[in-house]
ZAMARGU-4260 file (C-alpha; in steps of 0.2 Angstrom, whole numbers, plus 5000, padded with zeros to 4 digits):
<rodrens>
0) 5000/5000/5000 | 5008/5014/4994 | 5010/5029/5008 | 4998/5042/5008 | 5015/5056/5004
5) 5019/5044/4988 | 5001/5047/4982 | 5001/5065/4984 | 5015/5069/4979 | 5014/5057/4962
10) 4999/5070/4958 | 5012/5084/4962 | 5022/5078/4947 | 5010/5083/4935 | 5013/5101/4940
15) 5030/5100/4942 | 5048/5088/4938 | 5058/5086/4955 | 5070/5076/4961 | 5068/5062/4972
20) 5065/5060/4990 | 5083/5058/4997 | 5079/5043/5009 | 5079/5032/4998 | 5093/5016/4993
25) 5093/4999/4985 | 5088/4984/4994 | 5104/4973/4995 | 5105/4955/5001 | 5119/4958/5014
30) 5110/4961/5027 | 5105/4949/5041 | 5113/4934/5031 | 5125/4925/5042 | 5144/4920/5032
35) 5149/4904/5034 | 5167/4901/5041 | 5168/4884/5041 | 5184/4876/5035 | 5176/4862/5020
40) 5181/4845/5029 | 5178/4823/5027 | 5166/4823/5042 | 5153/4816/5034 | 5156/4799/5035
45) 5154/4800/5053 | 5139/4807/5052 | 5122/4800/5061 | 5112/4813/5051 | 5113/4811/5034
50) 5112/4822/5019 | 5094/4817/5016 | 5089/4819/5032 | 5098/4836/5035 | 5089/4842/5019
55) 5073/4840/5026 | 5078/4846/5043 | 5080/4863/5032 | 5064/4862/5023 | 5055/4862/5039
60) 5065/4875/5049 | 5062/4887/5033 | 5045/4882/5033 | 5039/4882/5049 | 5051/4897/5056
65) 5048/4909/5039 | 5036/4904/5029 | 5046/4898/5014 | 5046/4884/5004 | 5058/4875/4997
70) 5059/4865/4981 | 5075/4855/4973 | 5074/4861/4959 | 5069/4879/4959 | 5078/4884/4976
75) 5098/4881/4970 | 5101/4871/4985 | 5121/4869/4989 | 5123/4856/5002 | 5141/4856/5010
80) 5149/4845/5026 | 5160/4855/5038 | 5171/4855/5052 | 5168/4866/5066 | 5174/4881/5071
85) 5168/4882/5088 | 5178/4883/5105 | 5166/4868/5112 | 5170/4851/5117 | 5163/4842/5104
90) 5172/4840/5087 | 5156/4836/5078 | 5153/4840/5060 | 5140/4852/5050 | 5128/4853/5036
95) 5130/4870/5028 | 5113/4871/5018 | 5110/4888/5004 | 5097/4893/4997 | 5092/4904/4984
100) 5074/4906/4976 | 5072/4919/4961 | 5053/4924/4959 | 5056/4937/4947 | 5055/4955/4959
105) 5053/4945/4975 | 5071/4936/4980 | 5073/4924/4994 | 5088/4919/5000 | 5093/4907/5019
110) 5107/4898/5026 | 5107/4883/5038 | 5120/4875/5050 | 5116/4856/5057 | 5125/4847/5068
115) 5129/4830/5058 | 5127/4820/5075 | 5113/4829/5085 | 5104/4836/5072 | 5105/4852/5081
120) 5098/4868/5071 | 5116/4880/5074 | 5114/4893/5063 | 5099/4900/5052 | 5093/4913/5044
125) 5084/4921/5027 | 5081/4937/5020 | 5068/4942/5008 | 5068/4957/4998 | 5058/4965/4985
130) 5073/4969/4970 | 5061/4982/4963 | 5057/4990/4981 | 5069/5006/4983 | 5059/5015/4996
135) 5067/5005/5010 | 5067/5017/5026 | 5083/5021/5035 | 5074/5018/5052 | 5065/5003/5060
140) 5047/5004/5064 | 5046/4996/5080 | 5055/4999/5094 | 5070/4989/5104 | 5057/4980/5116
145) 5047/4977/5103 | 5061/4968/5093 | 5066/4961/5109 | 5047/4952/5112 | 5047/4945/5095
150) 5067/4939/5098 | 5061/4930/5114 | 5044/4924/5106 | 5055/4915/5093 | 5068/4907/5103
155) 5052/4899/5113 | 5050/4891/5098 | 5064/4885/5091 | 5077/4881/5107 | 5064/4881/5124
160) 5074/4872/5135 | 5092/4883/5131 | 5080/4898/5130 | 5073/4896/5147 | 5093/4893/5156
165) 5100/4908/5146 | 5103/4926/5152 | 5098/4941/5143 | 5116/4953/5139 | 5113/4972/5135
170) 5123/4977/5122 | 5130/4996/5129 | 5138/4998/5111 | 5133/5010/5097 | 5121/5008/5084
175) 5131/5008/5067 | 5124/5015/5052 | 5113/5013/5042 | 5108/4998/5052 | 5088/4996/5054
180) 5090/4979/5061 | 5090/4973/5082 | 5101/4958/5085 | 5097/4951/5105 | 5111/4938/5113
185) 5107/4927/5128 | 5123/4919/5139 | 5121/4901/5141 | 5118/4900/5162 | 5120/4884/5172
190) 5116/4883/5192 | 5112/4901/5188 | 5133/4903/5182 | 5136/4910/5164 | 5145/4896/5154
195) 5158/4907/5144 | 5156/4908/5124 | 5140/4896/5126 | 5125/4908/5118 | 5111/4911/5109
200) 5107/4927/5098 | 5095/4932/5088 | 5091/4946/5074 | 5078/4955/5071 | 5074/4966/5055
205) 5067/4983/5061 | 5055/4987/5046 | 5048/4970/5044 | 5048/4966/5063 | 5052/4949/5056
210) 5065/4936/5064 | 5078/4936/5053 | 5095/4926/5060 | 5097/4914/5074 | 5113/4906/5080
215) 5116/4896/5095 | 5134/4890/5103 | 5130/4876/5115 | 5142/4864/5122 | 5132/4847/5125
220) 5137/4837/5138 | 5147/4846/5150 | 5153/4839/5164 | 5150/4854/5179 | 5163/4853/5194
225) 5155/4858/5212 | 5157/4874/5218 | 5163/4867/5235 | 5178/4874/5238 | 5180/4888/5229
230) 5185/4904/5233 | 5172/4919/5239 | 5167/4930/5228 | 5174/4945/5235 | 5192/4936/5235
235) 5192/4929/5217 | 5184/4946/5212 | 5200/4956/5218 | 5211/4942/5210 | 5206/4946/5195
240) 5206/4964/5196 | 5225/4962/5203 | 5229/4954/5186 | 5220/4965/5174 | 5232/4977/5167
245) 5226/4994/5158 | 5237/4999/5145 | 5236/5015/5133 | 5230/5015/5115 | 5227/5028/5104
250) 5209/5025/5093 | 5200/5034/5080 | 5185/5042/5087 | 5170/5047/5073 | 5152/5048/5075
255) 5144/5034/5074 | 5130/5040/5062 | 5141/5053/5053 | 5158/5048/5050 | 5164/5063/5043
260) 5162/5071/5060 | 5175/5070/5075 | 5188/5064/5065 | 5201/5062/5080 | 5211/5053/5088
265) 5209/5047/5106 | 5220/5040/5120 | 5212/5029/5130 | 5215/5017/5142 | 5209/5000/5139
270) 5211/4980/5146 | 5227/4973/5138 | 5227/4956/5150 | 5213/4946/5144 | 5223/4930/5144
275) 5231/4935/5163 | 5215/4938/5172 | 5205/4922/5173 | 5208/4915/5191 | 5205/4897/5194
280) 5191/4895/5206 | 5198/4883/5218 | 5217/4887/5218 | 5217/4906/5214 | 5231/4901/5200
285) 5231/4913/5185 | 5228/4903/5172 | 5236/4912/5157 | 5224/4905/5144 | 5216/4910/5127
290) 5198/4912/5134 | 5191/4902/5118 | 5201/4891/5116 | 5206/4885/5132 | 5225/4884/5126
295) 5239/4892/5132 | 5245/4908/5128 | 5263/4913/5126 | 5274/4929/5120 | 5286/4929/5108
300) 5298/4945/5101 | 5314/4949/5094 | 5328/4957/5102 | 5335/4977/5100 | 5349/4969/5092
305) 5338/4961/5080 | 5328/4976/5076 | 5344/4988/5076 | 5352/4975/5062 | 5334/4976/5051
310) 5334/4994/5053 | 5352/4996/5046 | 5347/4988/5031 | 5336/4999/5027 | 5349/5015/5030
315) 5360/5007/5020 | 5348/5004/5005 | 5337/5021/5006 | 5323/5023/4998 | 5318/5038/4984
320) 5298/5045/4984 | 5291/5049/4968 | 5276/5045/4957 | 5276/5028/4948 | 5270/5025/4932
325) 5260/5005/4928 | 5277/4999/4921 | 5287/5005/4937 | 5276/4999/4949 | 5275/4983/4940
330) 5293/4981/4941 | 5291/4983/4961 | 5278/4972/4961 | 5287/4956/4953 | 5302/4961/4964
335) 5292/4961/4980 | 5284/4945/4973 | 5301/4937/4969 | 5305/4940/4989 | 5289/4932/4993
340) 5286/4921/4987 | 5301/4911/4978 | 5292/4906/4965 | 5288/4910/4945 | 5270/4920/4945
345) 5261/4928/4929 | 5256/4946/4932 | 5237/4944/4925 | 5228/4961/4925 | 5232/4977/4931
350) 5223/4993/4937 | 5220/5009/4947 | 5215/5009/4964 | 5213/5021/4983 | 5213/5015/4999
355) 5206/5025/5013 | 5221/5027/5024 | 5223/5027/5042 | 5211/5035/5056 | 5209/5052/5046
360) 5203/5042/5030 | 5217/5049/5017 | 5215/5042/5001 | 5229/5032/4994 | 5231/5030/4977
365) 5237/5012/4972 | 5240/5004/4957 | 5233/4986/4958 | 5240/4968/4950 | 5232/4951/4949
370) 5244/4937/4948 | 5244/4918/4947 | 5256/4905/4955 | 5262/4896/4940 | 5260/4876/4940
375) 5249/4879/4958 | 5238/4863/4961 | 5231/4876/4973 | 5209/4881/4971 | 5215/4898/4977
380) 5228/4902/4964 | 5221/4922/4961 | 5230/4934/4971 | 5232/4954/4970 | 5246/4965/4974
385) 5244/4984/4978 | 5257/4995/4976 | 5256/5014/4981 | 5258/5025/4968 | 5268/5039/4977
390) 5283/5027/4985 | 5282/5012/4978 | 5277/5003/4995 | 5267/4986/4997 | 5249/4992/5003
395) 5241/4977/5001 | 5241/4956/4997 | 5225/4947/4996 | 5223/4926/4991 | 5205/4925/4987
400) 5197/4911/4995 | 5186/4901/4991 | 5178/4886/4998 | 5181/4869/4987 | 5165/4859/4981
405) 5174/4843/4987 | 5177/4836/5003 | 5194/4841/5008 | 5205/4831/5022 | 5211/4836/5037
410) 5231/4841/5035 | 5247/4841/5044 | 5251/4860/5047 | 5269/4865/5039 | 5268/4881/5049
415) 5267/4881/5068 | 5262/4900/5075 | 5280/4901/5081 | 5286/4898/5063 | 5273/4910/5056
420) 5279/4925/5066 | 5296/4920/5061 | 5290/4923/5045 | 5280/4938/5048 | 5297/4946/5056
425) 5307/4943/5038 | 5291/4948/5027 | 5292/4964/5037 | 5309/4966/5036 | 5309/4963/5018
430) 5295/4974/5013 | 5295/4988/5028 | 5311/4988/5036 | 5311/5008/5041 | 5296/5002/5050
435) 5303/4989/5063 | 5306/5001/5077 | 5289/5008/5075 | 5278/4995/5077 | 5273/4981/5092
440) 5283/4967/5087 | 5279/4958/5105 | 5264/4945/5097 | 5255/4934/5111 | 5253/4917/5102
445) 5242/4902/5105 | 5252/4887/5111 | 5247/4872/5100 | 5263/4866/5097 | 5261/4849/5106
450) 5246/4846/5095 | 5254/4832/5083 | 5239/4822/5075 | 5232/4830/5057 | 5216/4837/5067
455) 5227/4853/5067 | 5215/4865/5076 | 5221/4882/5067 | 5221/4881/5048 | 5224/4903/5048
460) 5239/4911/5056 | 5237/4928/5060 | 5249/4942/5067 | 5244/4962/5069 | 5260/4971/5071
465) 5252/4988/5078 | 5261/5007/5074 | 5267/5012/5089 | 5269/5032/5091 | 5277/5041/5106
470) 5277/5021/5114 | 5260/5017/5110 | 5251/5008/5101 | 5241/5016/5087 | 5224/5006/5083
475) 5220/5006/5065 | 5237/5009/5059 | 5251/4992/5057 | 5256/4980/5047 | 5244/4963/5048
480) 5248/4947/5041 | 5238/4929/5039 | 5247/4913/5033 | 5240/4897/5029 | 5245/4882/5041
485) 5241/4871/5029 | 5253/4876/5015 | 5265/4887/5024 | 5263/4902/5012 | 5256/4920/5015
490) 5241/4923/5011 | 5236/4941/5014 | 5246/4956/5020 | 5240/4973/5024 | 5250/4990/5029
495) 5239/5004/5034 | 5250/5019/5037 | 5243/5037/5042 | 5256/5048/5033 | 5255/5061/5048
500) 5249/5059/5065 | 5242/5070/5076 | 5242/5061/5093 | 5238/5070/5111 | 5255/5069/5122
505) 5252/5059/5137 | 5253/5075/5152 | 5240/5076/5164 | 5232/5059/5161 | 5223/5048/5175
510) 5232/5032/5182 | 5231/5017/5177 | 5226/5012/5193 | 5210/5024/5191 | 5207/5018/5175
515) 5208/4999/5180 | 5191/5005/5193 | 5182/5015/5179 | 5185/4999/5169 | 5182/4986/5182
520) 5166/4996/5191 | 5157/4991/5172 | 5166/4974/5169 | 5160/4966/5184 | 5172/4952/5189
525) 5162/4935/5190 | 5161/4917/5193 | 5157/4908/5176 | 5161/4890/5169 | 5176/4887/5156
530) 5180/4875/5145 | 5199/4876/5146 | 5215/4862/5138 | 5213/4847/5153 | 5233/4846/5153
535) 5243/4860/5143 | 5256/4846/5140 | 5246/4833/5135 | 5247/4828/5116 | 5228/4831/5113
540) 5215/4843/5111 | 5203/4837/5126 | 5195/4853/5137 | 5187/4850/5156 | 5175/4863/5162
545) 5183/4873/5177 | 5178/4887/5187 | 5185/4902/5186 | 5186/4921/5192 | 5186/4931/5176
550) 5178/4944/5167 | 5162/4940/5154 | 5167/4950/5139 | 5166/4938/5124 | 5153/4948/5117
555) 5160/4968/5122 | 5144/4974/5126 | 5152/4985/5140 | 5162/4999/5142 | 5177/4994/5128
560) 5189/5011/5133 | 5194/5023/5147 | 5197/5041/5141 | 5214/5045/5147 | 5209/5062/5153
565) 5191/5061/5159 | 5190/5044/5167 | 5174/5042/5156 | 5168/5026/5150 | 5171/5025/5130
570) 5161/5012/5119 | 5170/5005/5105 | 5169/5019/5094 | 5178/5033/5106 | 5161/5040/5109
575) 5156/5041/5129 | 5142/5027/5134 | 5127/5037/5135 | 5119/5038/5154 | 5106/5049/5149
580) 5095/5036/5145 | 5083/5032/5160 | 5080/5052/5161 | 5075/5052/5142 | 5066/5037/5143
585) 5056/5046/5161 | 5054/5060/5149 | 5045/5053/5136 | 5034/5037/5145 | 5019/5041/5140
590) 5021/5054/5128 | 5013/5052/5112 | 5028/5052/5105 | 5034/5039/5115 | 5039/5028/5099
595) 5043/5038/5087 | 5056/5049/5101 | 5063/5029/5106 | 5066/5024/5088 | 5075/5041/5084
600) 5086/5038/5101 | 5091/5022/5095 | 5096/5027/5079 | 5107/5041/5084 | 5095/5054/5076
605) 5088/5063/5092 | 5103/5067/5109 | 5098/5059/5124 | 5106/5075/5133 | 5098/5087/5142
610) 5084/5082/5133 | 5067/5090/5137 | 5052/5085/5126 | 5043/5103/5127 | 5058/5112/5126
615) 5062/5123/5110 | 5077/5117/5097 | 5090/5129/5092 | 5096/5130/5073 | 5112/5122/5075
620) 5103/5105/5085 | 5091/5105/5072 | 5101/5106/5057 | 5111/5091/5068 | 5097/5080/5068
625) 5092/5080/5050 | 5111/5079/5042 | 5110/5064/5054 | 5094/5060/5045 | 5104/5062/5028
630) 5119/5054/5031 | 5107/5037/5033 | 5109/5037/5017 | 5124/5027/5010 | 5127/5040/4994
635) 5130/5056/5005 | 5145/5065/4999 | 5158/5072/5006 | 5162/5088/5011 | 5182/5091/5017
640) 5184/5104/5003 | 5168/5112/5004 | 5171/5129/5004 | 5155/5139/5012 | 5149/5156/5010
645) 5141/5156/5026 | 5142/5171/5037 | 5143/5163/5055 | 5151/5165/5073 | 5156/5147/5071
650) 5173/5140/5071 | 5178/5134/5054 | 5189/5121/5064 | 5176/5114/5074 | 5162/5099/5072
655) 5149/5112/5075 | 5155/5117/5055 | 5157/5102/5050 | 5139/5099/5054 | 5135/5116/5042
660) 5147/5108/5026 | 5135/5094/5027 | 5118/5104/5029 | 5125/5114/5014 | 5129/5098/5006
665) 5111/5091/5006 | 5103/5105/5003 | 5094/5106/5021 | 5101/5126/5017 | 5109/5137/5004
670) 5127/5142/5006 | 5121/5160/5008 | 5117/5172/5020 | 5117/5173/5037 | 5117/5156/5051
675) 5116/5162/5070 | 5116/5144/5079 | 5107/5149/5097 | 5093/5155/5088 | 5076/5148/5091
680) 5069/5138/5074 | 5050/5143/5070 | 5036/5133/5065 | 5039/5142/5048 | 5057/5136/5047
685) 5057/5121/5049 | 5045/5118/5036 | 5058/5123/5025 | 5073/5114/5031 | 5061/5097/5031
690) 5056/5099/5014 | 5074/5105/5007 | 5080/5088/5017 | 5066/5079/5006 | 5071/5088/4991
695) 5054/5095/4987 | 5061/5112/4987 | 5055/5116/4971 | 5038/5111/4975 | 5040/5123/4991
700) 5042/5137/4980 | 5023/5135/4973 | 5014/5147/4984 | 4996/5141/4976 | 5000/5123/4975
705) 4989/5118/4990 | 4974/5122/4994 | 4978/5125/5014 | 4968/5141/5021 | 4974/5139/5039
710) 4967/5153/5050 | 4981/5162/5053 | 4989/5159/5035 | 4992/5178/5033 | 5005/5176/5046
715) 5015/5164/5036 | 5030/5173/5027 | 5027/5177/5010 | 5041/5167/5004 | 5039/5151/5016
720) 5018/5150/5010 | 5022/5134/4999 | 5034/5125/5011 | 5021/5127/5026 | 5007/5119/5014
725) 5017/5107/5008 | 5025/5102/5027 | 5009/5101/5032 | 5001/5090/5018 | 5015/5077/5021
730) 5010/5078/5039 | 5026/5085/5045 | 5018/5101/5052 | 4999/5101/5059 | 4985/5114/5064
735) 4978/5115/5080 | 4959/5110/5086 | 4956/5132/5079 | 4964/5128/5064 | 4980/5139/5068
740) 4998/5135/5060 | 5006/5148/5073 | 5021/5149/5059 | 5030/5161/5071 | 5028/5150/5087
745) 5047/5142/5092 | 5043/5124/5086 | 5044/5111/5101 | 5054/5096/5104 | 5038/5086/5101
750) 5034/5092/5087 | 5052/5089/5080 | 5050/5069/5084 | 5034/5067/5075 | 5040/5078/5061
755) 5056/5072/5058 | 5049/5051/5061 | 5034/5054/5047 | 5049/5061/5035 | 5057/5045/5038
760) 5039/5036/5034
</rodrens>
């Protein structure tokens, strides 16, 4: 049913050509549609489900769970058997089961994960989508709770029993953009103790209000120890807070809703002892373990020496900057090939490329190659180098994987993690040299190393060599490298390199001591259940579930970063953790804009801050909420060279002008004139901001487009006639119970909600 803004406004376009409403975007399939990373392996013969009867357990899940048929031959079903990836005891195998149904318009596509031994539903999910619908709406139309009820409501259905032994987790992290859809996880409780990495979660699509994915993680038959003996509480809390250890980081910081705002960087403080603060119940012994795994972790490093010698090379051989042209670059690239890889290649295509380069998001310019391994017996034999145009450096090496459609056999690894980081060391030395005193070249390594039978338990091998700048480490920026444990070769490489940083100097910080409490006061210390190795020396994989001391964060829904300065609790994207909320959400209980205000909250769009519902909106917050409207959608432009004509006491170096660059930038107002940013917007005024953010400004200058003959229409400014009829048509604007507009009355907070929801409609 088409909206009733669409059917006026088709009328309209008899009148008038305009552009198209800006909230708007292609439906894609990405969304919601859980990625399989399942390493293809020969479990099938020890299968007690077969592939016929795992088929069918797929049929009715889809069925009964979405409503979708499926047919053999009109769905383009790909059944695969995996191995697991999971931390669990058991070392059971999958059914991965795809479909894809093609009705024309209407596209249907699901995945499914069965455990080949219990039949167990693991993963599951679908997503249907109309290809010819492009009205798709930025925001959800149900609330959190109401995503939540339908989550729970599902899970009833599907997994009771787990359902009703699970324990609800708030995630404290942003929203990201341009996300419409609720995802809800559950940690796995026995005796009323959280089982670490055991879980349920489930999403939910925010327009349809739909279940769309479900995965579960659930370790059968555990054998639980008694809690007699253990240590209290209070003991094994401070036990592990004696261990953690809080280390400074520097972090990109940005809007979560509009990137291109608070581009900085941030020093924090943040939990560098994740494998040295899980306690062992009984003993109090530090355990020293890779949480999911339940192995051993260990350190390894090279010396000064070592890194003095790799640094000398690179004095002695210099290195020119200078723009390359394809044959240059080409020439690096087979050298730096040649070093790799010590073997013969073809070079097969070439082309230009960018790369958006450290936290401030330069752009890179790279000139991109796509070789082949000659005489390879290898499925993945297509790879790319990138070279960077300006100075010649290595940006970038990527295998493209891809699963085989055969079985594949479990493999003896010819690369241990020790021997990978070896070999990470030389790559680096080889390709980055004048980088070796610059990055952390301490990597903590999982101990496998007395695994000897073929079931090898890591098939990647992967190493992040993080920038360090005046001795810290500098997130985002580093050298990261992956290897393949099965064939001992590099498989992709990465170098991301901010050409200037800007980094605050570490005076007048808080302790790490302070910032172990702020950390620790929203990272509860608890008693949980661990699978962890049952004897680090023994020659085999087997786990026993202990209980420990440690701290629940295997799904970071807490407090991620300390901010150095304030002590303030930092979610992962450098923003503060908004406390605000139970005053907002006092503030607008039963309102009747309760939902609209909770849905715009959620979505970034409305500041839970100092909000006060019948409170009046300055220009500056109101042009913030609708570019944060605006930048919902995925083709906003940018704006770092936008020069404006503006006249305005704000400063040009600030966010606040960032904020104008991008109301300029979407037409929300013209790069002319005068903006004062504390002064109050008018009914009248915002007409005209909400329809320029619509793009029906053309339309709002037609003054005898609409019939409206409000009472008090003589008040309207002569210019603003058409924008007022037209606001109020498309229900973004109303009358009161006399008929009034009041066009010069200071429009409300409430009235901002409903307006700037029933644009989004």
């Amino acid at each position: 049913m088409k909206s009733k803004k669409i059917i006026i406004l088709t009328v309209i376009t008899a009148i008038i050509t305009y552009s198209k409403p800006i909230i708007v975007r292609a439906a894609t399939n990405s969304a919601n549609t859980l990625s399989s990373t399942y390493a293809v392996n020969s479990t099938q013969s020890a299968a007690k489900i077969s592939k016929d009867r795992a088929k069918q357990i797929a049929k009715d899940a889809f069925k009964n769970y979405f409503d979708i048929t499926i047919n053999d031959s009109t769905s383009n079903l790909r059944i695969d058997s995996r191995s697991s990836d999971f931390s669990g005891q058991g070392a059971n195998g999958y059914w991965s089961i795809s479909f894809n149904i093609d009705n024309g318009s209407n596209q249907s596509n699901g995945f499914i994960l069965i455990d080949q031994i219990t039949g167990r539903i693991i993963n599951l999910s679908s997503y249907t989508y109309n290809i010819q619908d492009s009205g798709i709406k930025p925001v959800s139309n149900i609330t959190e709770d109401e995503a939540k009820a339908t989550a729970e409501a599902f899970l009833l259905k599907i997994a009771p029993e787990e359902f009703k032994t699970s324990k609800f987790l708030k995630d404290n992290q942003a929203k990201a953009i341009n996300n419409q859809n609720f995802n809800f996880f559950y940690n796995r409780l026995d005796n009323n103790i959280p089982v670490y990495g055991d879980h349920i979660s489930v999403g939910v699509d925010g327009l349809t209000g739909k279940v769309t994915s479900y995965s579960i993680q659930w370790t059968d038959n555990l054998n639980l120890p008694s809690k007699d003996g253990i240590i209290d509480e209070k003991k094994g809390a401070d036990l592990v807070g004696e261990n953690t250890k809080m280390s400074l980081f520097y972090i990109p910081s940005s809007d979560t809703l509009n990137p291109q705002i608070e581009k900085e960087t941030k020093l924090v403080y943040s939990n560098n002892s994740d494998d040295s603060n899980t306690i062992d119940a009984k003993t109090g012994e530090v355990l020293n373990i890779d949480k999911l795994t339940g192995k051993k972790v260990k350190s390894k490093d090279i010396t000064a020496e070592q890194k003095e010698e790799i640094y000398k090379n690179y004095k002695a051989a210099g290195k020119s900057e200078k723009t390359l042209s394809n044959d240059e670059a080409e020439e690096i690239a087979k050298e730096k090939l040649k070093l790799l890889y010590n073997k013969d290649f073809t070079i097969v295509s070439s082309g230009y490329g960018t790369r958006s380069s450290g936290i401030n998001g330069n752009i890179v310019r790279t000139l991109d190659f796509s070789f082949n391994i000659n005489n390879s017996s290898d499925d993945n034999n297509n790879h790319q180098i990138c070279i960077n145009s300006s100075n010649g450096e290595v940006v970038d090496i990527y295998t493209f994987n891809r699963f085989s459609n055969d079985n594949e056999e479990k493999f003896e690894p010819k690369l241990t993690s020790e021997q990978a980081y070896d070999k990470a060391i030389q790559i680096i030395s080889k390709l980055y040299p004048e980088k070796i005193k610059e990055i952390k070249t301490e990597q903590k390594i999982i101990d496998f190393s007395n695994i000897t039978s073929t079931s090898y338990p890591q098939s990647n091998i992967g190493f992040n060599f993080q920038r360090i700048v005046n001795g810290i480490p500098y997130k985002n920026d580093g050298v990261n490298l992956n290897f393949s444990a099965k064939t001992g070769e590099l498989l992709n490489l990465n170098c991301n390199w901010e050409h200037s940083v800007s980094a605050p100097a570490t005076s007048n910080i808080i302790s790490s001591d302070n910032a172990k409490k702020a950390f620790l006061s929203n990272n509860i210390p608890e008693l949980m259940y661990m699978l962890i190795s049952k004897d680090i020396d023994s020659k085999n994989s087997e786990k026993e579930t202990k209980l420990v001391y440690s701290i629940n964060n295997s799904y970071y829904f807490n407090s991620t970063y300390i901010d150095a300065f304030s002590g303030k609790l930092l979610n992962y994207y450098g923003q503060e953790i908004d406390d605000n909320l139970n005053d907002f959400q006092s503030a607008i209980k039963g309102s009747t804009v309760e939902k609209e205000a909770t849905i715009l909250a959620s979505n970034g769009i409305l500041d839970t801050k100092d909000f006060k519902l019948e409170g009046n909106i300055t220009k500056l917050q109101f042009i913030k909420m609708l570019t944060n409207v605006k930048n919902l959608d995925r083709y906003y432009g940018n704006t770092d060279t936008m020069d404006l004509k503006i006249s305005t006491t704000i400063a040009k170096d600030s966010a606040d002008y960032k904020y104008l660059q991008l109301a300029v930038n979407a037409g929300i107002i013209d790069n002319s004139g005068e903006f004062k940013p504390s002064d109050l917007v008018t009914r009248e005024e915002a007409s005209i901001y909400l329809v320029k953010l619509l793009h029906y400004d053309k339309i709002g200058k037609l003054k005898d487009a609409f019939n409206f003959q409000p009472t008090d229409k003589s008040f309207i400014s002569s210019d603003y006639v058409g924008y007022v009829s037209l606001a109020k048509t498309l229900d973004l604007i109303d009358v009161d119970s006399n008929n009034n507009i009041r066009p010069k009355d200071n429009i409300t907070m409430k009235e901002v909600i409903k307006a700037i929801y029933n644009t989004l409609q």
